[in-house]
LUMRO-198034 format. One line per 4 residues: number of its first residue (from 1); their letters; for each residue x, y, z of C-alpha. Coordinates in nm, 3 decimals, decimal comma. Layout:
REM LUMRO-198034
NUM) a) X Y Z  ...
//
This chain:
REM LUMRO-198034
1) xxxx) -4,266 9,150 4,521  -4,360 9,279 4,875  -4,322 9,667 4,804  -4,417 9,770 5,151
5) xxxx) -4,111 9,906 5,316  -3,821 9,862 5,070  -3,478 10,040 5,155  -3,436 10,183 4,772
9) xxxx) -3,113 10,339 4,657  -3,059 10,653 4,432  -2,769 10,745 4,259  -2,595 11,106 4,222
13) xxxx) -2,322 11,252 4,126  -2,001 11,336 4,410  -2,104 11,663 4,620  -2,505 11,613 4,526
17) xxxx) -2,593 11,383 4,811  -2,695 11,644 5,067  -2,901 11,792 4,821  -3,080 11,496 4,661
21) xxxx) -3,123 11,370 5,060  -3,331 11,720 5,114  -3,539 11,609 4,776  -3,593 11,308 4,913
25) xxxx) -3,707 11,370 5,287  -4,022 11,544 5,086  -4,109 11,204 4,988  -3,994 10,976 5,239
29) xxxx) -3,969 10,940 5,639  -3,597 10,759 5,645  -3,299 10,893 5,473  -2,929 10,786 5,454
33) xxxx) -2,693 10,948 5,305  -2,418 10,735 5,123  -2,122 10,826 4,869  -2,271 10,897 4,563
37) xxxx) -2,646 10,773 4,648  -2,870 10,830 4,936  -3,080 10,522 5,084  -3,438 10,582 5,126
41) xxxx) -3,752 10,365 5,266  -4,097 10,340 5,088  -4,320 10,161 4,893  -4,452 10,148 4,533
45) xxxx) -4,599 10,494 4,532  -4,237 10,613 4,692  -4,078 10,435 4,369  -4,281 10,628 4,133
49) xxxx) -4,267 10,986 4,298  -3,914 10,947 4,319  -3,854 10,853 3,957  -4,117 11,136 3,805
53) xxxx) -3,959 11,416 4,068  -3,644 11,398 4,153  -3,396 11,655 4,028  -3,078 11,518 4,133
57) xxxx) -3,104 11,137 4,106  -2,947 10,966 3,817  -3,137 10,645 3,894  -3,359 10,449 4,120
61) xxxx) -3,219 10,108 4,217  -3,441 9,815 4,419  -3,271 9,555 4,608  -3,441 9,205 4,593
65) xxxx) -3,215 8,995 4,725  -2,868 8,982 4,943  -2,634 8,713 5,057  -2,316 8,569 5,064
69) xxxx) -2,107 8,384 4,785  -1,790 8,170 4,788  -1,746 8,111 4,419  -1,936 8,161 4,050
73) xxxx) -2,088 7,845 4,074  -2,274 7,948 4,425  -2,372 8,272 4,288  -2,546 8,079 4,013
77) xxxx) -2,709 7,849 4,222  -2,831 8,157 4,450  -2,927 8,410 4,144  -3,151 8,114 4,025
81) xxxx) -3,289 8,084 4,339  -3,473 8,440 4,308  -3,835 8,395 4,160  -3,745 8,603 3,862
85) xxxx) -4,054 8,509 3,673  -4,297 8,683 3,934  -4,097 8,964 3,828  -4,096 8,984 3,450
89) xxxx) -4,269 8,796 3,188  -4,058 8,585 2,975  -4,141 8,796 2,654  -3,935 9,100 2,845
93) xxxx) -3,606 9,175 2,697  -3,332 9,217 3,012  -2,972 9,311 3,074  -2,747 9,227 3,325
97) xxxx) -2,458 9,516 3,458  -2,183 9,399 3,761  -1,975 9,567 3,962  -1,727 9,390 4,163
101) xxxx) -1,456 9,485 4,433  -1,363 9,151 4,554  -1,043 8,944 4,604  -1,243 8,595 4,482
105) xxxx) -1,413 8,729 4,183  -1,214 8,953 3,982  -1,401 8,957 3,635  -1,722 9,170 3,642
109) xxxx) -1,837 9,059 3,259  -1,821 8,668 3,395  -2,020 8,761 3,707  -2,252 8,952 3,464
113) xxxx) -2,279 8,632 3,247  -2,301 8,333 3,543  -2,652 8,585 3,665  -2,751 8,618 3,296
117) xxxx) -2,725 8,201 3,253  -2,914 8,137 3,551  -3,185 8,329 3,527  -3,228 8,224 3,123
121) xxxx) -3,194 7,873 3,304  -3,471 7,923 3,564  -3,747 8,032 3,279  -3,667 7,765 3,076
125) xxxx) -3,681 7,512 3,296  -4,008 7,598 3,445  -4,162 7,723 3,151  -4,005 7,627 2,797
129) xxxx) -3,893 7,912 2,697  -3,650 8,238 2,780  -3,649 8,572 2,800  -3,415 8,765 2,533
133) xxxx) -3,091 8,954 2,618  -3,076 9,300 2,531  -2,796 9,515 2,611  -2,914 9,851 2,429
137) xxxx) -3,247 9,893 2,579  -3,397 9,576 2,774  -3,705 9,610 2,939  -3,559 9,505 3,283
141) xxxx) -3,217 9,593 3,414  -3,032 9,418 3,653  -2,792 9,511 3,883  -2,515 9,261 4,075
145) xxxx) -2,276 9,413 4,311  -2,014 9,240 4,483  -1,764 9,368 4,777  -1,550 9,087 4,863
149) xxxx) -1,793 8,771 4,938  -2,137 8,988 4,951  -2,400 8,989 4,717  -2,659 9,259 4,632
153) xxxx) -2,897 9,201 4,348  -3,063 9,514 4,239  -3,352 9,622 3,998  -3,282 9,933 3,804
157) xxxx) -3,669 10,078 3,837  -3,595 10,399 3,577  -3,456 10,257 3,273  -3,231 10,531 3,072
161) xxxx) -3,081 10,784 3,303  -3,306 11,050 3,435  -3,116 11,323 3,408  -3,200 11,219 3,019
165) xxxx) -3,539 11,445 3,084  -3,591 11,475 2,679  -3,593 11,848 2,592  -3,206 11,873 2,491
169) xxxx) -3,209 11,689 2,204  -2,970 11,963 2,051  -2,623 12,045 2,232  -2,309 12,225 2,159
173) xxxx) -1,952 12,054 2,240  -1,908 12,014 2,646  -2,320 12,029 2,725  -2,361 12,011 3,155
177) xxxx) -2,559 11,689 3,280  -2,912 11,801 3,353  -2,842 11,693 3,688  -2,554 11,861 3,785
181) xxxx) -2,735 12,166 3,643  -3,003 12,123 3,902  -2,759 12,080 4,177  -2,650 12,352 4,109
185) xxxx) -2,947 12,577 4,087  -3,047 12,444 4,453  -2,676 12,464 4,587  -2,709 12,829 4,485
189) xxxx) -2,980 12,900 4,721  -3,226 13,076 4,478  -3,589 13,140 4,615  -3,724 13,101 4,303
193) xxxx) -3,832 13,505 4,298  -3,508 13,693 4,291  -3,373 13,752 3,911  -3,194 13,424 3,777
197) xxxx) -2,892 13,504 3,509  -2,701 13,237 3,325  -2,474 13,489 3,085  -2,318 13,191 2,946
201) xxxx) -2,592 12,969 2,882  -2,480 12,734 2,577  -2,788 12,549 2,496  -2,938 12,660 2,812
205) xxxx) -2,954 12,357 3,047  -2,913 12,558 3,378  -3,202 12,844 3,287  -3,394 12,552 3,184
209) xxxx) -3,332 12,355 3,480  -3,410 12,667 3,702  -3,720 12,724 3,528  -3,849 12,391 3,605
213) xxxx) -3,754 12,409 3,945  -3,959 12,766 4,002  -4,239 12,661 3,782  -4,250 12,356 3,971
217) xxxx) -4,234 12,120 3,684  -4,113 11,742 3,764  -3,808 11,698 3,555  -3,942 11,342 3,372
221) xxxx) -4,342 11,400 3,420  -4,353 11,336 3,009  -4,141 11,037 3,019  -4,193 10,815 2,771
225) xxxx) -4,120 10,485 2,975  -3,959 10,358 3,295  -3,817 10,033 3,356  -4,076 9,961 3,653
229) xxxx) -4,318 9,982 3,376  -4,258 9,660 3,292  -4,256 9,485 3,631  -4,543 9,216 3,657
233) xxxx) -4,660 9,414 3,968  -4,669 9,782 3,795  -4,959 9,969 3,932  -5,074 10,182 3,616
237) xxxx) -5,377 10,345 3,848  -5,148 10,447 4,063  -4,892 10,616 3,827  -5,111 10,780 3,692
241) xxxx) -5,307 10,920 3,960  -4,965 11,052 4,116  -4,855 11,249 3,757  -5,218 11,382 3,793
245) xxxx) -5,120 11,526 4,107  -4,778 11,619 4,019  -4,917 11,848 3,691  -5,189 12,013 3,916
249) xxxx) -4,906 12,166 4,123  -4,719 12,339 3,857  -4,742 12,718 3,897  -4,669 13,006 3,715
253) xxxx) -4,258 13,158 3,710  -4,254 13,366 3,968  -3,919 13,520 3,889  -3,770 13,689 3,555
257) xxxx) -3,500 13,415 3,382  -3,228 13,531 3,177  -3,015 13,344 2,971  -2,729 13,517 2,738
261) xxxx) -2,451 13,334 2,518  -2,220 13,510 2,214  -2,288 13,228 2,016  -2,617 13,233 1,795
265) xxxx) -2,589 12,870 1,730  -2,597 12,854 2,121  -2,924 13,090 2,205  -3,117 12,955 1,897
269) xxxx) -3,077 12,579 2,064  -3,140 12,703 2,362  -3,495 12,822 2,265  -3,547 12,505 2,116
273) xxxx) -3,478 12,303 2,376  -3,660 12,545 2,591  -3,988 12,448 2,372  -3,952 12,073 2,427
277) xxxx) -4,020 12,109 2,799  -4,340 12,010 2,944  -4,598 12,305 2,982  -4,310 12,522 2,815
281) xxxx) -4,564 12,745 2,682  -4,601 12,902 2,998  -4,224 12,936 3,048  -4,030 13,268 3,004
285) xxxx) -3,688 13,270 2,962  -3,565 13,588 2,816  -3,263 13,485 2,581  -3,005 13,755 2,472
289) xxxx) -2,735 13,701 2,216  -2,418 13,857 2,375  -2,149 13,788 2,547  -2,123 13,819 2,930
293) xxxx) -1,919 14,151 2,927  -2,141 14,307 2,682  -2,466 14,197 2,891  -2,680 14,431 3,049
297) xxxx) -2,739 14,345 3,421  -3,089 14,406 3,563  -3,014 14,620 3,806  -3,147 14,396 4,127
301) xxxx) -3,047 14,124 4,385  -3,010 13,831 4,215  -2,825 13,496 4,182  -2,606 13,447 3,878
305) xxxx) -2,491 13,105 3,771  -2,223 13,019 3,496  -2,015 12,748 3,328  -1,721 12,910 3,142
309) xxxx) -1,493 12,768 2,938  -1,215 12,611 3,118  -0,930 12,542 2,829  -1,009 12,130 2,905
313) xxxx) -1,289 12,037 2,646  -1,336 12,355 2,542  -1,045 12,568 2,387  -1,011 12,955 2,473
317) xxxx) -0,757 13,132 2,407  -0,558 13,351 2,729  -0,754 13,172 2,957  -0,661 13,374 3,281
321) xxxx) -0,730 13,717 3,086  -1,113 13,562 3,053  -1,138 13,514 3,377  -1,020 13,849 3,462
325) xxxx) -1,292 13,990 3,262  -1,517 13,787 3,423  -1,393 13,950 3,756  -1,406 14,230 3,627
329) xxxx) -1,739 14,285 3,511  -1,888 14,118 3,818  -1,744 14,355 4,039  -1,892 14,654 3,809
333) xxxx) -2,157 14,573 3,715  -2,325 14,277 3,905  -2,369 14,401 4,283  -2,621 14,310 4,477
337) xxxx) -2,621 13,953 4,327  -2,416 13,614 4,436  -2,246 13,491 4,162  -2,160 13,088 4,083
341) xxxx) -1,903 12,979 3,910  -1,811 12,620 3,748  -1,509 12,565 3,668  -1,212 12,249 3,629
345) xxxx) -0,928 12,520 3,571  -0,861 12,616 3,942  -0,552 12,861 3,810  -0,814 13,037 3,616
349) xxxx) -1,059 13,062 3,917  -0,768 13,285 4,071  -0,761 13,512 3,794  -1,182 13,604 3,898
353) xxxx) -0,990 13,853 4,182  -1,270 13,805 4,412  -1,316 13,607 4,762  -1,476 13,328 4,726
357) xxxx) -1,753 13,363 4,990  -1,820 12,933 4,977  -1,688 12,644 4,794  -1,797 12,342 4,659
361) xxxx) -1,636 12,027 4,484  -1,819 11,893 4,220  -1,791 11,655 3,932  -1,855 11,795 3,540
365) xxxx) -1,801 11,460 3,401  -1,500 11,275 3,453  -1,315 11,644 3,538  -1,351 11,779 3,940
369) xxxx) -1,451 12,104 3,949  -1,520 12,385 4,196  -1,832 12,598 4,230  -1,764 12,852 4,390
373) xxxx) -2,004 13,205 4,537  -1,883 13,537 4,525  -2,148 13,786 4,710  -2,153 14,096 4,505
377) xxxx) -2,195 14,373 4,716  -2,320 14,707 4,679  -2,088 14,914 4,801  -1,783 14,791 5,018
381) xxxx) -1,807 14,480 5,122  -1,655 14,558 5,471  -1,957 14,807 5,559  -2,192 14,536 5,432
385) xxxx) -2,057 14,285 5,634  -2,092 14,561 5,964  -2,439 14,639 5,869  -2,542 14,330 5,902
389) xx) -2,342 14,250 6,226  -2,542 14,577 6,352
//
């Protein structure tokens, strides 16, 4: 494959793409924004950086091939057309996903089986034997997508899902993606000095995600394998040379972390998730056992980030009156910080009593959420606002 100026495609989640774009512009000169993926340009080393560093991708798709298609029968004839064994070896398991939006083809599992045929076809007929199917966890994943009579065939370079970065191995019920949590921490507009609080931290993805972010630590730099690993033209040199460089830029925290739950279960997972991330021996994240009302609040600008329970997966009792309280001790107790809040139940969001200073849709799973700032003034917020007019 000629790797020299491919137009790659990574995946996100809705209301990430601006920030995975601004991720991506540190790696690569042409960026296009999409819904739900950004398009970038690059080459090999572009393919690798962007698998090992990027925050906000959920994977890193190749094209190889694109054209049109009349019926099954021409999309076998043109999938078997593709040189798939200067690609992978034969003794490479693979696995074949579609998606199709067309008015001709209308069953995604036959499209998915016509590409899977004819490329089991093409190795055995020019050398003997075929390459194994393996749904689970194939070395090589491909991609068809269809819209109408257009073809892309893609090449899923990262394998398992990278916001899978292998620390939280232990949850609670409703855990955040790891990539939403990241979104989040750079939506917020942290500096990565002020004071970071999570006061409801459940197993303690966003503090962890934070932490890696200031510390500088590429979210799958320990990865145990990625899908382009197993391309015939992987450049091992090269991979490694660029994690080399990648681990010689991670720097001390610069700013104190706090993370807080009421649950023990939650703190005590927290910490030992915390300890499965790379270089986490050099990572402070002070954990508290106590609810958010009860938490002390360093008494400092900061930026505060939560995920409360929303009465959808997670069950709380007088919903609104929680939300109050969060209000409530915001306005007390947390000024001089911008607060975040996650949440699906937009009644409860009311209940906070507060302005919303910006708002952002975003997707927790299948459920749309808002994030939302509140800037936590000290003071009245109306003489703030004149000072800094002034």
């Amino acid at each position: 494959m000629n790797l020299k100026n491919i137009q790659f495609v990574a995946k996100t989640f809705y209301g990430l793409e601006e920030v995975l774009a601004s991720e991506l512009r540190e790696i690569s000169e042409s960026v296009e924004i999409q819904n739900r993926a950004v398009l970038f340009t690059g080459n090999l080393e572009t393919l690798y950086r962007a698998n090992i560093a990027l925050r906000t991708a959920l994977t890193v798709l190749m094209p190889i091939d694109n054209f049109k298609v009349i019926n099954e029968d021409d999309l076998y004839q043109k999938i078997k057309r593709i040189d798939w064994i200067k690609i992978f070896d034969v003794n490479h398991t693979f696995s074949v996903d579609s998606v199709v939006y067309s008015k001709t083809f209308t069953h995604s599992k036959f499209i998915a089986l016509k590409t899977k045929d004819a490329i089991v076809d093409l190795f055995r007929e020019k050398l003997g034997k075929r390459p194994d199917v393996n749904v689970e966890n194939p070395d090589i994943k491909i991609h068809i997508h269809i819209s109408e009579n257009h073809c892309s065939v893609l090449l899923d370079s990262s394998g398992i899902s990278l916001h899978k970065r292998g620390y939280r191995t232990e949850t609670l019920d409703a855990p955040l993606n790891e990539v939403l949590a990241a979104g989040m921490v750079y939506l917020s507009g942290w500096d990565k000095k002020e004071t970071f609080i999570d006061p409801m931290c459940g197993s303690g993805t966003i503090p962890i995600e934070a932490a890696m972010i200031a510390a500088n630590i590429p979210p799958n730099i320990d990865r145990r394998y990625f899908c382009f690993q197993k391309w015939k033209d992987y450049d091992e040199s090269l991979f490694e040379a660029i994690k080399t460089e990648y681990i010689s830029n991670i720097k001390p925290l610069e700013a104190k972390i706090y993370a807080s739950d009421n649950d023990p279960l939650a703190t005590r997972l927290a910490k030992n998730n915390l300890s499965r991330v790379y270089n986490s021996e050099k990572l402070e994240i002070i954990l508290r056992t106590k609810s958010f009302i009860e938490l002390e609040i360093p008494y400092e600008n900061g930026i505060l980030i939560m995920n409360p329970p929303f009465g959808e997966r997670l069950k709380q009792e007088n919903i609104s009156d929680f939300y109050n309280q969060i209000g409530t001790k915001l306005k007390h107790d947390c000024a001089g910080y911008k607060a975040w809040i996650l949440s699906a139940n937009f009644e409860a969001l009311k209940c906070i009593g507060l302005k919303p200073s910006k708002k952002k849709v975003l997707y927790n799973g299948a459920l749309e959420c808002k994030f939302q700032q509140y800037e936590l003034f000290k003071g009245k917020r109306k003489d703030n606002l004149e000072g800094v007019r002034n």
